[in-house]
C-alpha positions as CSV (number, residue, x, y, z in Angstrom):
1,X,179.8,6.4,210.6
2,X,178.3,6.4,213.7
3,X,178.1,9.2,216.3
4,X,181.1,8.1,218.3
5,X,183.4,8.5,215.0
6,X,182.5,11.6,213.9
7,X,183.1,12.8,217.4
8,X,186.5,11.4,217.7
9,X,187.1,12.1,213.5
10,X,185.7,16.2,214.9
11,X,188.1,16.0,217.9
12,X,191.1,15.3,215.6
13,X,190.7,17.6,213.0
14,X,190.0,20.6,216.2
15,X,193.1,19.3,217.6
16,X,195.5,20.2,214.4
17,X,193.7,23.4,214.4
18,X,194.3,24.1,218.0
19,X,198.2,23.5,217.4
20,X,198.0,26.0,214.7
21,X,197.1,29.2,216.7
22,X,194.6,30.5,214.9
23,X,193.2,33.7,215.3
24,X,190.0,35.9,214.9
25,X,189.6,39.6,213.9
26,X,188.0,41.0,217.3
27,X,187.3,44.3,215.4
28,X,185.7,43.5,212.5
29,X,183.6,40.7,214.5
30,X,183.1,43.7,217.3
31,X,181.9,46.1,214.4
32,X,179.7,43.4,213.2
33,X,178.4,43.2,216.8
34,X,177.5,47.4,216.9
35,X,175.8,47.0,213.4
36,X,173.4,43.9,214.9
37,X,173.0,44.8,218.9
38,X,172.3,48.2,219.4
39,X,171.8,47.5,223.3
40,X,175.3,45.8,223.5
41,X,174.3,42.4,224.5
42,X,176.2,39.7,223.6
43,X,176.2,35.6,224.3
44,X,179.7,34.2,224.3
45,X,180.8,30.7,225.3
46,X,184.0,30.3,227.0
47,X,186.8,28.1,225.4
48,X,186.6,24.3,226.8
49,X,189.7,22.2,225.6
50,X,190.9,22.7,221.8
51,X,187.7,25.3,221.1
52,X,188.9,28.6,219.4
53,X,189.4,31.0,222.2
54,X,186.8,34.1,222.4
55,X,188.4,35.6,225.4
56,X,190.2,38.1,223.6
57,X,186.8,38.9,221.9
58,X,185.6,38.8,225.5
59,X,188.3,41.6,226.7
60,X,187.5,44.0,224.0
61,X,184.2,43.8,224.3
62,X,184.2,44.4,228.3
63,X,186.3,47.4,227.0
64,X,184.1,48.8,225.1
65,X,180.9,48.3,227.8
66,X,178.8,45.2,226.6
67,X,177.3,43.0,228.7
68,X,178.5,39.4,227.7
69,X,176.4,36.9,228.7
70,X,178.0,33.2,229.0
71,X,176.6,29.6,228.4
72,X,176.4,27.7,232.0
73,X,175.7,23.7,231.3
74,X,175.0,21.5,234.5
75,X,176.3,18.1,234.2
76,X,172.6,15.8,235.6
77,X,173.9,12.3,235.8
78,X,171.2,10.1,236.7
79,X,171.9,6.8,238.6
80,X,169.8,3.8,238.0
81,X,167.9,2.4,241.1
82,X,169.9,-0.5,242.0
């Protein structure tokens, strides 16, 4: 399989998750969170597309006076010289 088909095979199966609502514990991940980062910094990403959401995670946390950091990607496409 190459890496196209397990992207599209990843996509799918995220998909059917996606439609299904899931959930996460915020407090028990939040309590986790206390036990492991003492100075209340945490890294997040924000939800793209069919990703589980963390912005209730986010909300809570804001709440409760951590500093969230989040991922920022730039997009470099590179055009060939013609």
């Amino acid at each position: 399989m190459n890496k196209f088909q397990l992207r599209k095979k990843i996509s799918k199966i995220r998909s059917k998750f996606a439609k299904k609502k899931i959930t996460v514990n915020s407090e028990a991940i939040i309590k986790l969170i206390e036990r492991k980062s003492p100075n209340k910094k945490v890294g997040l990403y924000y939800p793209f597309g069919d990703e589980l959401s963390t912005l209730e995670l986010m909300n809570q946390l804001i709440r409760k006076k951590f500093i969230i950091s989040l991922l920022i990607i730039f997009l470099v496409i590179r055009l060939a010289d013609a």
